[in-house]
N, C-alpha and C positions, 0 to 999 in steps of 0.2 A: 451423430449428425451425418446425413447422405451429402457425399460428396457430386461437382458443378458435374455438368456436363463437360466431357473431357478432361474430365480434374479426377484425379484419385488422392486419397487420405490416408493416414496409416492405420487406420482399423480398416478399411480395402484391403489392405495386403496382411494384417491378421486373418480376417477372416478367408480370406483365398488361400494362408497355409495348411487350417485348418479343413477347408474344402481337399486339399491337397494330401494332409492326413487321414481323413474318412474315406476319398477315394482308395489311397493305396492298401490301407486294413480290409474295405471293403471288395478289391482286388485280390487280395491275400487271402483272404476272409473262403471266396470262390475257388479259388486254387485249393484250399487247403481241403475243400468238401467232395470236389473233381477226380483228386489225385488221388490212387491208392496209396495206403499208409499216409503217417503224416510226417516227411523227413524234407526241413527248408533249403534242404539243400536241391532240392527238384522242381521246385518254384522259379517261376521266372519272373527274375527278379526286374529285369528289362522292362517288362510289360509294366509291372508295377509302379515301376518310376514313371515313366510313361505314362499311365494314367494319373496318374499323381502332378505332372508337370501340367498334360492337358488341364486338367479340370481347374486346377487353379491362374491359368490362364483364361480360360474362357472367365472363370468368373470377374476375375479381373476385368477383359472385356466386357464383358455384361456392366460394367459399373461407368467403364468409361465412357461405352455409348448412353447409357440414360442419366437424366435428370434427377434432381432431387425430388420431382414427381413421379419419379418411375417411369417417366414417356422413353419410348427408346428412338435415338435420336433427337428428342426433343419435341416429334412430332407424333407419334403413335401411342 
């Protein structure tokens, strides 16, 4: 079920951790193909959180501004 406009649910915030998980492996993911050798300890790990916190915040936003029609704001 899509939640109101300005309303979030808790499958919202499942799936924005899950956003939050794919960014950061997908982050890691990049580091890990960048960096010579493969040693986690040279990873930055800052960043990674980082995107990880963004992206599942934006999505979040993304949900709080549209509709159960997908209009963002209610009008577009």
């Amino acid at each position: 079920m899509s939640s109101k406009f300005l309303k979030l649910n808790g499958s919202d915030f499942v799936k924005g951790l899950v956003i939050a998980v794919f960014g950061a492996v997908f982050v890691a993911l990049a580091q890990a193909f960048n960096l010579p050798g493969f040693d986690y300890a040279t990873f930055d790990w800052t960043l990674v959180g980082q995107v990880a916190i963004s992206a599942a915040l934006s999505y979040l936003g993304k949900n709080l501004l549209t509709d159960r029609n997908g209009s963002f704001m209610g009008v577009l």
